[in-house]
Structure formats: structure tokens, C-alpha cells
Backbone as a printed PyTorch tensor [residue, N CA C, xyz], in Angstrom:
tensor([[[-10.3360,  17.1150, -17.8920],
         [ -9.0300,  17.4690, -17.3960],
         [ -8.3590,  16.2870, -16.6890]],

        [[ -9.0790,  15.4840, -15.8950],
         [ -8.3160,  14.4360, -15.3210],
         [ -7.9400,  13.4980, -16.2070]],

        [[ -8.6050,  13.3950, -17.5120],
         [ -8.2130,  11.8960, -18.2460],
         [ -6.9790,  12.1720, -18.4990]],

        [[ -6.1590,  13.5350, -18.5780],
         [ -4.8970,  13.6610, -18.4290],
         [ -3.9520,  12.9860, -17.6570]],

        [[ -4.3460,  12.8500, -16.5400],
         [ -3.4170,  12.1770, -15.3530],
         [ -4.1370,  11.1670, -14.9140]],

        [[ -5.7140,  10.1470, -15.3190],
         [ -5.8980,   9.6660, -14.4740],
         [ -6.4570,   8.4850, -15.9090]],

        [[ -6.2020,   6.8580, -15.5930],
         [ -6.7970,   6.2630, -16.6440],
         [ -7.1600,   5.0560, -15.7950]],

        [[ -8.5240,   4.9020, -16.1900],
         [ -8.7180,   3.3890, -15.6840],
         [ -9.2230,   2.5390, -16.0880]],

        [[ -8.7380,   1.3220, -16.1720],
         [ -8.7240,  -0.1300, -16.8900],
         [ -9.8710,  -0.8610, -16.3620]],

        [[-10.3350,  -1.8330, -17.4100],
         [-10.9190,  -3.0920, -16.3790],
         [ -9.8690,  -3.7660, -15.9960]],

        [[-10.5950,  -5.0440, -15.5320],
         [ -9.8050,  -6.1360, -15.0170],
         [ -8.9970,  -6.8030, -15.7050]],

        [[ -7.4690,  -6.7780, -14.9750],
         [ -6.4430,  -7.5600, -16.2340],
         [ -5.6700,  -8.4830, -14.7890]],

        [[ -5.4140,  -9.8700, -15.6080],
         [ -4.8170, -10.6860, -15.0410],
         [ -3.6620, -10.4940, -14.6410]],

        [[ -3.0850,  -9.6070, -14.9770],
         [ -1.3820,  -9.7200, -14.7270],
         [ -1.1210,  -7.7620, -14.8220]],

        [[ -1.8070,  -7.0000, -13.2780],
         [ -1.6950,  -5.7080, -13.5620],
         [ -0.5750,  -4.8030, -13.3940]],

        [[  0.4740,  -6.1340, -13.8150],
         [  2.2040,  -5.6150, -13.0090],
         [  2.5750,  -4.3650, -14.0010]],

        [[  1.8140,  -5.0540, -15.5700],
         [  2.8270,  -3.9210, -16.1710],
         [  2.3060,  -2.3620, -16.5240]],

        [[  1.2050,  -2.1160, -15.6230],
         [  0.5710,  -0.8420, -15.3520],
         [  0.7540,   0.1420, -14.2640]],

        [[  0.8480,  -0.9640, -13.3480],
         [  1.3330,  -0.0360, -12.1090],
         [  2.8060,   0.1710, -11.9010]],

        [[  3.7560,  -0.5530, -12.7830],
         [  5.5840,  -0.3210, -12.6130],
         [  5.2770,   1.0320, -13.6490]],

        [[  4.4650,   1.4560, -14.4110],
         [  4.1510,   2.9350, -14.9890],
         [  3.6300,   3.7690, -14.1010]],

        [[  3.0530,   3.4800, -12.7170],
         [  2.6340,   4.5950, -12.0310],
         [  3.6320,   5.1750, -11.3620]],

        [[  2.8430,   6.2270, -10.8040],
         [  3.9600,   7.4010,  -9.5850],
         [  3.1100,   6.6270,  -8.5900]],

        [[  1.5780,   6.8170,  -8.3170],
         [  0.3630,   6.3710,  -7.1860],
         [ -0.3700,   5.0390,  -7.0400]],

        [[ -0.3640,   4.2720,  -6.0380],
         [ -1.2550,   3.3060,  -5.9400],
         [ -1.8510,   3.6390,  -5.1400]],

        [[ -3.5160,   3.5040,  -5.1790],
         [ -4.6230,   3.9240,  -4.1170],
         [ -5.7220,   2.8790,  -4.0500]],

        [[ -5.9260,   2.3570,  -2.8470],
         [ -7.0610,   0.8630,  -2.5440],
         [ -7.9080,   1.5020,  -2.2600]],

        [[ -9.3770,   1.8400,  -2.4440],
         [-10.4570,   2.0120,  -1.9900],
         [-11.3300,   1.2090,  -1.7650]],

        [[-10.9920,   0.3130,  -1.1160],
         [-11.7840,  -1.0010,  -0.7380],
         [-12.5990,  -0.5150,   0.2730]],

        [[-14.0430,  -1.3350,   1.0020],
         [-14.2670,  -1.2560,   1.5910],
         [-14.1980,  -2.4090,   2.9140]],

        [[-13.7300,  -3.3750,   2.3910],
         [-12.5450,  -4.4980,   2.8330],
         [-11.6550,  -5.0630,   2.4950]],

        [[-10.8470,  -5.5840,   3.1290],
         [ -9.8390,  -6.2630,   2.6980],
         [ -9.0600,  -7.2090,   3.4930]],

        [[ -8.4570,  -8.4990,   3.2240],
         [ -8.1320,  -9.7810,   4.0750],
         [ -6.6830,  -8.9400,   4.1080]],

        [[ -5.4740,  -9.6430,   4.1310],
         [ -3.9160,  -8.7690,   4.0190],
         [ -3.9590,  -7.5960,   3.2200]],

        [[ -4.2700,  -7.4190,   2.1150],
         [ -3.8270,  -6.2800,   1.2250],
         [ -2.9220,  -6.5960,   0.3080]],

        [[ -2.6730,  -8.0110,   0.2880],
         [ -1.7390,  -8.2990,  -0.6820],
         [ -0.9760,  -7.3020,  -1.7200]],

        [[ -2.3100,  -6.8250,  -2.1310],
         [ -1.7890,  -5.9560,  -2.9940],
         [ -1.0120,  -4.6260,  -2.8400]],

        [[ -1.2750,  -3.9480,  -1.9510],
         [ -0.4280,  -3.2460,  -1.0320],
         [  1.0710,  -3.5040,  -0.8710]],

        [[  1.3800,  -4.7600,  -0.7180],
         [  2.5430,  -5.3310,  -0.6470],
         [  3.3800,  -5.0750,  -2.0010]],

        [[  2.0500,  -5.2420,  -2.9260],
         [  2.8660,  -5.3480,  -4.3030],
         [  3.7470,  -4.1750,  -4.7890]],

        [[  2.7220,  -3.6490,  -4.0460],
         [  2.6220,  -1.9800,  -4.7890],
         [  3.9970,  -1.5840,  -4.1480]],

        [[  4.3130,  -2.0400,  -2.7400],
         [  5.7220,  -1.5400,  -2.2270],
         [  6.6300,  -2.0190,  -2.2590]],

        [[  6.1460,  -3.4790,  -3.0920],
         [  7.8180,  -3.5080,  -3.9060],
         [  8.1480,  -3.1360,  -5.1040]],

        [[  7.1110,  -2.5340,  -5.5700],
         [  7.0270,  -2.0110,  -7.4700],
         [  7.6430,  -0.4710,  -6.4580]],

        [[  7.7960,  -0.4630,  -5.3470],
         [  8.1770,   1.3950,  -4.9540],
         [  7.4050,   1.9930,  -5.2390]],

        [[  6.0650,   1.7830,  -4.8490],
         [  4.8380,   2.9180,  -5.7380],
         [  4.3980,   3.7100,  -4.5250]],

        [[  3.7090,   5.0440,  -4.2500],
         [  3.8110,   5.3030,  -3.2090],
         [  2.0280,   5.1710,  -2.9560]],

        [[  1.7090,   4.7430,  -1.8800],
         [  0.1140,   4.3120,  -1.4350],
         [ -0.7120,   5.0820,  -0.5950]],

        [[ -1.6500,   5.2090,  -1.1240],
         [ -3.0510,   6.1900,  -0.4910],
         [ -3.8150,   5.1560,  -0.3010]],

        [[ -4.0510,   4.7940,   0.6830],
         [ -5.4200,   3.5590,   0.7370],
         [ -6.4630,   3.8330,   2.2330]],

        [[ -7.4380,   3.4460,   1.5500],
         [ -8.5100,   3.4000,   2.7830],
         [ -8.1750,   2.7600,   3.6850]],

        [[ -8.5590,   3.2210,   5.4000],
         [ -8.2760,   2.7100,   5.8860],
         [ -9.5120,   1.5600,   6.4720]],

        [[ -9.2140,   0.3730,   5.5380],
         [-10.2280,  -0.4570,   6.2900],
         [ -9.9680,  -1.4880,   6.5620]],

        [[-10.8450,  -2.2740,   7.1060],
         [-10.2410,  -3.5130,   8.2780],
         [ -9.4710,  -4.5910,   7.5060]],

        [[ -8.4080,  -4.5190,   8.3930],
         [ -7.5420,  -6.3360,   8.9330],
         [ -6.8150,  -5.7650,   7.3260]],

        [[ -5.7460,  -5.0710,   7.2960],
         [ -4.7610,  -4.7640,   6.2220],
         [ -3.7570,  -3.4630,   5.7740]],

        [[ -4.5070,  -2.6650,   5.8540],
         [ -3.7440,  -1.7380,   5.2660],
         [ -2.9450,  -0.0740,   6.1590]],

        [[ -3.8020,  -0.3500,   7.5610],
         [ -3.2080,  -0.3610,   8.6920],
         [ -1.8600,  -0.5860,   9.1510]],

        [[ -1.7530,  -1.6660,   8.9510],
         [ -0.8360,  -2.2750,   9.2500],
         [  0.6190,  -2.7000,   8.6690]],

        [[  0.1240,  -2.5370,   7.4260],
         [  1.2500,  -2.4030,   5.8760],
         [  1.6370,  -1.3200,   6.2390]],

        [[  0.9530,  -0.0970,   6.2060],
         [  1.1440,   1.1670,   6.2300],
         [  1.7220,   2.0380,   7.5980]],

        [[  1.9510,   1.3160,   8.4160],
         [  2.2170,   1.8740,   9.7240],
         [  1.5100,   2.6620,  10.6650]],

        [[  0.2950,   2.3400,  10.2770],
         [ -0.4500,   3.5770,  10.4080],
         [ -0.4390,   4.7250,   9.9270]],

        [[  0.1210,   4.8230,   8.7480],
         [  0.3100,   6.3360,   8.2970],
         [  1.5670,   6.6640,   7.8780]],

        [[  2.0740,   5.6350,   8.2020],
         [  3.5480,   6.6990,   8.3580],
         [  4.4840,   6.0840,   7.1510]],

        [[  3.9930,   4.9320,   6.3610],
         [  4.6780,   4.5810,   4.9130],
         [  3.8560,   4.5610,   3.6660]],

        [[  2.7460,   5.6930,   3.7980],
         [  1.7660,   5.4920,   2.8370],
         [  0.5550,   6.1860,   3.7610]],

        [[ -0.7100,   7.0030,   2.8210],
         [ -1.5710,   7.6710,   3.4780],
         [ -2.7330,   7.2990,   3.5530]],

        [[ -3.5090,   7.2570,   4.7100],
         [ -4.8390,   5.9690,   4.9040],
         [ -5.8150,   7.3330,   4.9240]],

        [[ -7.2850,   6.6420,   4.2920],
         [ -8.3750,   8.1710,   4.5060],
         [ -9.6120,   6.8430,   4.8820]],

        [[-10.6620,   7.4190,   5.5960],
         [-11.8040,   6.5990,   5.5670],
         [-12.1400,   6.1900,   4.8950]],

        [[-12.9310,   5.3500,   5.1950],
         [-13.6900,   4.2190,   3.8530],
         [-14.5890,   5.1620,   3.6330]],

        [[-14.5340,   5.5670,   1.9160],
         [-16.1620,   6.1020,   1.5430],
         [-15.7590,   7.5730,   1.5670]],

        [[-14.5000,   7.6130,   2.0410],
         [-14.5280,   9.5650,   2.3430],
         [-13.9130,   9.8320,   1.3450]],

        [[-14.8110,   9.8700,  -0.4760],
         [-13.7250,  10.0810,  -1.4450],
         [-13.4560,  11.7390,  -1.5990]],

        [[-13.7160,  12.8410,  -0.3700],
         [-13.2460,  13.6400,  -0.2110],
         [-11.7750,  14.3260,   0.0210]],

        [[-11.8950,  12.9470,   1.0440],
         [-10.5630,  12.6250,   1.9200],
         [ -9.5460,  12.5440,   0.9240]],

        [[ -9.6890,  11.4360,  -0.0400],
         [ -9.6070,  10.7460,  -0.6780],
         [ -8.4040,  11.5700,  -1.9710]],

        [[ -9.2230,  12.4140,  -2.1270],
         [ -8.8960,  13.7840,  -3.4000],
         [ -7.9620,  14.7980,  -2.6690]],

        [[ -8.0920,  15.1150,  -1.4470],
         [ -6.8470,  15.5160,  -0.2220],
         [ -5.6060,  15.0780,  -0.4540]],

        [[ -5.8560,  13.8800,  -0.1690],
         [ -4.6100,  13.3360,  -0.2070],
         [ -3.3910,  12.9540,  -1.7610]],

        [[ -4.7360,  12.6480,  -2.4390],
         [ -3.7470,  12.7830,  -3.7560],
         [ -3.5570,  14.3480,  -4.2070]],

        [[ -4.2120,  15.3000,  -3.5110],
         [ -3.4100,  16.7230,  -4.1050],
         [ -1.9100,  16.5320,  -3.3330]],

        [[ -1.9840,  16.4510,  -2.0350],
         [ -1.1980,  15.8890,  -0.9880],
         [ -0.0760,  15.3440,  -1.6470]],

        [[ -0.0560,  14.1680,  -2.3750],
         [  0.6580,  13.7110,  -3.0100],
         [  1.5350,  14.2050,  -3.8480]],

        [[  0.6510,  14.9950,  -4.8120],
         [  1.5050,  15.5220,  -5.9360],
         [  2.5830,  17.4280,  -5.4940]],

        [[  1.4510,  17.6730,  -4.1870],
         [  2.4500,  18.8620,  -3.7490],
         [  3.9840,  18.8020,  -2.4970]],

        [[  3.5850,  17.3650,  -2.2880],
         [  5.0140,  17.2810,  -1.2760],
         [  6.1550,  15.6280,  -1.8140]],

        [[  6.0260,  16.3060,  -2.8090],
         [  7.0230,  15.1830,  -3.5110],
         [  8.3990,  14.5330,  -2.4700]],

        [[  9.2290,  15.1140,  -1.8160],
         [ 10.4410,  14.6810,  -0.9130],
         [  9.3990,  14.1880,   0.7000]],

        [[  8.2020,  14.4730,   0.4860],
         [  7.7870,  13.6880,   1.7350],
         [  7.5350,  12.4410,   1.3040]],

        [[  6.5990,  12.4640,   0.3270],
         [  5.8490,  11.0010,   0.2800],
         [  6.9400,  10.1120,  -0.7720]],

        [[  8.4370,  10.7560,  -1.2330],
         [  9.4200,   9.7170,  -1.5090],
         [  9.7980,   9.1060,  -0.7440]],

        [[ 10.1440,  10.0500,   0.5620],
         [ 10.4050,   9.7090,   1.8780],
         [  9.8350,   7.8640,   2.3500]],

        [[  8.3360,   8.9540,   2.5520],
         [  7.7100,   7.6720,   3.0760],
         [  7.5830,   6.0330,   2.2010]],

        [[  7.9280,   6.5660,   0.6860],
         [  7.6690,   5.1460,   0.3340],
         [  9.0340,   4.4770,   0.4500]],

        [[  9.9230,   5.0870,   0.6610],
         [ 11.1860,   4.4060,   1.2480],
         [ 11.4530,   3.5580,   2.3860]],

        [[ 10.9130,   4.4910,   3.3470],
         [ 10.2400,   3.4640,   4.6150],
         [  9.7160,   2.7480,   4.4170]],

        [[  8.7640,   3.0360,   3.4250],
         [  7.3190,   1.6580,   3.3400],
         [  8.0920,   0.3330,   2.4380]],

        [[  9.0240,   0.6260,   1.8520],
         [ 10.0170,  -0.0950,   1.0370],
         [ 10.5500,  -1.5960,   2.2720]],

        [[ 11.0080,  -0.5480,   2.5220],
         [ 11.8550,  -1.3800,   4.1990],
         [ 10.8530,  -2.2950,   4.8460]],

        [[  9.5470,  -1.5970,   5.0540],
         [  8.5030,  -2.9990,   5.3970],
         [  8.5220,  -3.3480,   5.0080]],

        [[  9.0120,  -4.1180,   4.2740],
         [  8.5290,  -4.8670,   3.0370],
         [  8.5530,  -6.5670,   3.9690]],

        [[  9.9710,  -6.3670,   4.5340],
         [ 10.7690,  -7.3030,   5.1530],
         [  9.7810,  -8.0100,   6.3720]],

        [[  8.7760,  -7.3430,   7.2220],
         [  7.9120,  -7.8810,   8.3960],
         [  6.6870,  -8.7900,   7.6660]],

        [[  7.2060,  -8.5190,   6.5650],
         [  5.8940,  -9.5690,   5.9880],
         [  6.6660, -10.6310,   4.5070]],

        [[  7.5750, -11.0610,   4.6210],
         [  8.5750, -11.5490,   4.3930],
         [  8.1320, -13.2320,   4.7810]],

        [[  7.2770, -14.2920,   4.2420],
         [  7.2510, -15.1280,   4.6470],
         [  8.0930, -15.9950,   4.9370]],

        [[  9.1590, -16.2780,   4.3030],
         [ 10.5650, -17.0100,   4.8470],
         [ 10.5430, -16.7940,   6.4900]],

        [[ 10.6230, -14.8050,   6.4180],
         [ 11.2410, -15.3060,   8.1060],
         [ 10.1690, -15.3720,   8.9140]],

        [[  9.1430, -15.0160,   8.4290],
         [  7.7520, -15.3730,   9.2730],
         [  7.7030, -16.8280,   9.6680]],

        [[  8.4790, -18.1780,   8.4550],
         [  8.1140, -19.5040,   9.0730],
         [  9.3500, -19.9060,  10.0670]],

        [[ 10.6650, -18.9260,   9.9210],
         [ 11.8250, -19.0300,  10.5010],
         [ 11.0350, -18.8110,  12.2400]],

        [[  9.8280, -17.4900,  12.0980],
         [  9.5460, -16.8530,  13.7820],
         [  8.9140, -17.9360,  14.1870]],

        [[  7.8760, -19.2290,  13.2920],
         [  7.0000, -19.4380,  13.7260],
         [  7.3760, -20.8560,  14.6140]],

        [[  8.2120, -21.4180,  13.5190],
         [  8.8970, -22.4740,  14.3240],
         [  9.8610, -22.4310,  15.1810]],

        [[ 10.2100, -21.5330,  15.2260],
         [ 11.3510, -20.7710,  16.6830],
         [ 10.7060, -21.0920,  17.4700]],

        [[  9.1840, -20.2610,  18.0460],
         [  7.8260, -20.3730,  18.6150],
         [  7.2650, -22.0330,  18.6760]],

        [[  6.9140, -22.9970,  18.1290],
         [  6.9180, -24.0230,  17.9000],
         [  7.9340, -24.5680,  18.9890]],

        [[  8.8630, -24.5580,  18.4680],
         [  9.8140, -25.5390,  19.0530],
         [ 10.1030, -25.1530,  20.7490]],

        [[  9.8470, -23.6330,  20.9440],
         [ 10.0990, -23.8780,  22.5040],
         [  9.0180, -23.8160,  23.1650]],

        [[  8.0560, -24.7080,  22.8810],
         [  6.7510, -25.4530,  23.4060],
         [  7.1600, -27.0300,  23.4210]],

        [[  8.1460, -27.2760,  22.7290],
         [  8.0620, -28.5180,  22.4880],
         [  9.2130, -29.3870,  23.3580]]])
């Protein structure tokens, strides 16, 4: 029943043109450095379920509040949340709209615009 709604690939170099076909992006990492990919996913507008695990997705995510975080390992949780998903459609559009708008705090341009602001009035 799930291969209906659910397909998964190996590894492809360039996984842009799979996920601009999704409704869901979901990280089940059990680490992760930024989340880069996270990022990606919210500018493709995809809406995100990801574990919540260290130094990333926290923090993309607002804690919760532009995308839905479950424990690492809790693929209970996990299955929650994507029912979650598919039964409150005007929430979690909602939220990836917001999560859209972050997009901008991680925006490296103005990150080197903050950094040398910072820089310079040391100097």
C-alpha cells in the first residue's frame, strides 16, 4: 500500500529534480552539520518533517514552528507526523510559508554584510 505514495531512490547527484515533485521532505539523520539540505528543501517550498538532531535542523525549523521535528530514532514519531501532514493541509501550508521567509537568516550575502559590520567596529 505505501509504494503508492512512498518511493525511494538511491543516491543521485543532482536530487533537485525529485524533490520539486514532492509535497514532503523528511531528514532522519542521526546527525547533521547545517542541514543544508533543509535549506534546499525550503526553497523548492517543500514542507519538512525532520529529526530533531544536533547543530541544524532546530534551528532552520524554528523549533517547530516552520516544519515538524520528532526524535532521533522515534520512527513512531516519525509516522505521526506524516499522518499529521497529510490531515491538516492549511496548517502545514501555513508553516512552510513561514519556513519560506527563513529562508532569508541564512542568506549568506547578508550574513558577510553582519559579519563585517561586527569586524569593523572592533577595528
Amino acid at each position: 500500500m505505501l509504494k503508492k505514495f512512498i518511493k525511494i531512490i538511491n543516491y543521485k547527484k543532482n536530487p533537485f529534480q525529485y524533490l520539486k515533485k514532492s509535497n514532503l521532505f523528511f531528514l532522519s539523520s542521526k546527525y547533521e552539520d547545517l542541514a543544508n539540505v533543509l535549506l534546499e528543501a525550503l526553497t523548492l517550498k517543500k514542507f519538512i518533517i525532520s529529526s530533531n538532531c544536533p547543530t541544524g535542523p532546530s534551528e532552520i525549523l524554528d523549533n517547530g514552528k516552520t516544519g515538524l521535528l520528532f526524535k532521533v530514532r522515534d520512527y513512531k514519531e516519525l509516522a505521526k507526523k506524516i499522518i499529521f501532514f497529510h490531515s491538516n493541509k492549511k496548517l502545514w501550508h501555513k508553516m512552510m510559508l513561514i519556513g519560506n521567509k527563513r529562508l532569508k537568516g541564512f542568506d549568506h550575502n547578508l550574513n558577510l554584510i553582519k559579519y563585517f559590520n561586527v569586524i569593523k567596529n572592533y577595528l
